[in-house]
N, C-alpha and C positions, 0 to 999 in steps of 0.2 A: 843412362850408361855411364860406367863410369873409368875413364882411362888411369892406366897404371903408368905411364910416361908422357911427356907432353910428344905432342902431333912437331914432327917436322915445320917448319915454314913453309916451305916448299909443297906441301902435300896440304894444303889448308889455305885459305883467299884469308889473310888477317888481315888487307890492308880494305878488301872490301866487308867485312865483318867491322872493322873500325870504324869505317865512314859509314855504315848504315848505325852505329850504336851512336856515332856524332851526331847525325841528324834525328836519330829518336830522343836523345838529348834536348835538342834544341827543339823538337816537337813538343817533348813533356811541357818544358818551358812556359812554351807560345799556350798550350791549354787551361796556365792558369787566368785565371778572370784579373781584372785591376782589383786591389785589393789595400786597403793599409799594412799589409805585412810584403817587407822586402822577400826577396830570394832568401838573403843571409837571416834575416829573420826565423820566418819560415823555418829554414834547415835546421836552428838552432833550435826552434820549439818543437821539434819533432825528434832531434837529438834528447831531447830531456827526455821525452814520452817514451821515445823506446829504451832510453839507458836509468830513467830516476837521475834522482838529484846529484848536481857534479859540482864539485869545485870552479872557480873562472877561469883557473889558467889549464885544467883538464877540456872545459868547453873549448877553448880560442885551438887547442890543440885539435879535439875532434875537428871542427870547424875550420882549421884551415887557414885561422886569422890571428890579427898579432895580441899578445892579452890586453892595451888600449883599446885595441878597434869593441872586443868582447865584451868589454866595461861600459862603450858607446851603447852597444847594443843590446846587453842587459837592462842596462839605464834607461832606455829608451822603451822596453816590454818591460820591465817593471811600472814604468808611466802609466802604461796603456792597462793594469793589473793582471798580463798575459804571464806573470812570474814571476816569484816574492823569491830572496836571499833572508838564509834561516840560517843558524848556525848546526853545526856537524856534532848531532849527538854523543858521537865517539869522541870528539875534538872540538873544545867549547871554541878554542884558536882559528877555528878552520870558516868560512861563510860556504854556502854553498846553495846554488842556485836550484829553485824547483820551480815546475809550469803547475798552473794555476788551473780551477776546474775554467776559467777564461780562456784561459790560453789552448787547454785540449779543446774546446769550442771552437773556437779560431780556427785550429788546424781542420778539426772536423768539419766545419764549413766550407775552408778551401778546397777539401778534398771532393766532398759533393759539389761542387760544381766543376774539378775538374774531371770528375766520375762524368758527370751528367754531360758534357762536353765532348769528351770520347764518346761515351754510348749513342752519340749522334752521328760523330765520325765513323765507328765500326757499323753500324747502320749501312754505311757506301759499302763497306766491302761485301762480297760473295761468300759465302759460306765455307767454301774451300781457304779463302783468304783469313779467315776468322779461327777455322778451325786450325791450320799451320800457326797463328799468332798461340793460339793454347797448348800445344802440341811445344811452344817454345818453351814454353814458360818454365817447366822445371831448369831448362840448360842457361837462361837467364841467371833463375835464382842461383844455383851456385855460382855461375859466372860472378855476381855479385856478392857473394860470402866470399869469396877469395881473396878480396880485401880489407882487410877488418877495419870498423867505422875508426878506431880510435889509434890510426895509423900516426906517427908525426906529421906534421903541419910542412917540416922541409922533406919529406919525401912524397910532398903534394905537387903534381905539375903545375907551372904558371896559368 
């Protein structure tokens, strides 16, 4: 469905829509396994996989972090060979960070197991409950294109 003007306040639970998207938040979270890849890690090598190779101070920007912390943390998955700095074909000046067939592994692994984690969880739920979670999902996905990955870093909440 797709609305031509936004929904009143009033006519719409946003503040209970907020707390249930805070807590699926904090659910995704908790279903990843211990792993050697941080949260901010993680985000960043998944940033590369779905966007290709960026500049550093483009990543710290997607990411949310200041270009020091991005340089840590590049530094630190180039260590692990999760992600080589190449320079910018068009711009021999330029470095610019790509994930590694390592590094899409990495991701790929986390994923499967936090795949396999859920599919244990949605196991509990009833069929009705399962089928409303699918039934979301298109209104999700847009909910989530609404804000594009490669927002500024200060128009990030704390």
């Amino acid at each position: 469905m797709h609305l031509s003007a936004p929904v009143p306040a009033h006519d719409f639970p946003t503040d209970e829509v907020t707390s249930a998207l805070e807590r699926l938040t904090r659910f995704v979270l908790r279903l990843s396994t211990r792993s050697d890849l941080s949260l901010t890690s993680a985000a960043t090598l998944a940033t590369l996989e779905r966007s290709g190779p960026l500049r550093l101070t483009e990543l710290a920007t997607r990411e949310g972090v200041t270009q020091p912390a991005m340089t840590q943390i590049v530094s630190r998955l180039q260590e692990a060979g999760l992600v080589v700095r190449a320079g910018d074909p068009e711009d021999k000046r330029v470095v610019q960070v790509h994930i590694t067939e390592a590094g899409s592994a990495a991701l790929a692994e986390r994923r499967e197991a936090r795949a396999a984690r859920l599919a244990e969880l949605l196991g509990r739920l009833d069929a009705d409950q399962r089928a409303g979670l699918v039934a979301a999902l298109p209104a999700i996905d847009t909910l989530t294109r609404l804000v594009p990955d490669d927002r500024p870093a200060a128009h990030r909440a704390p």
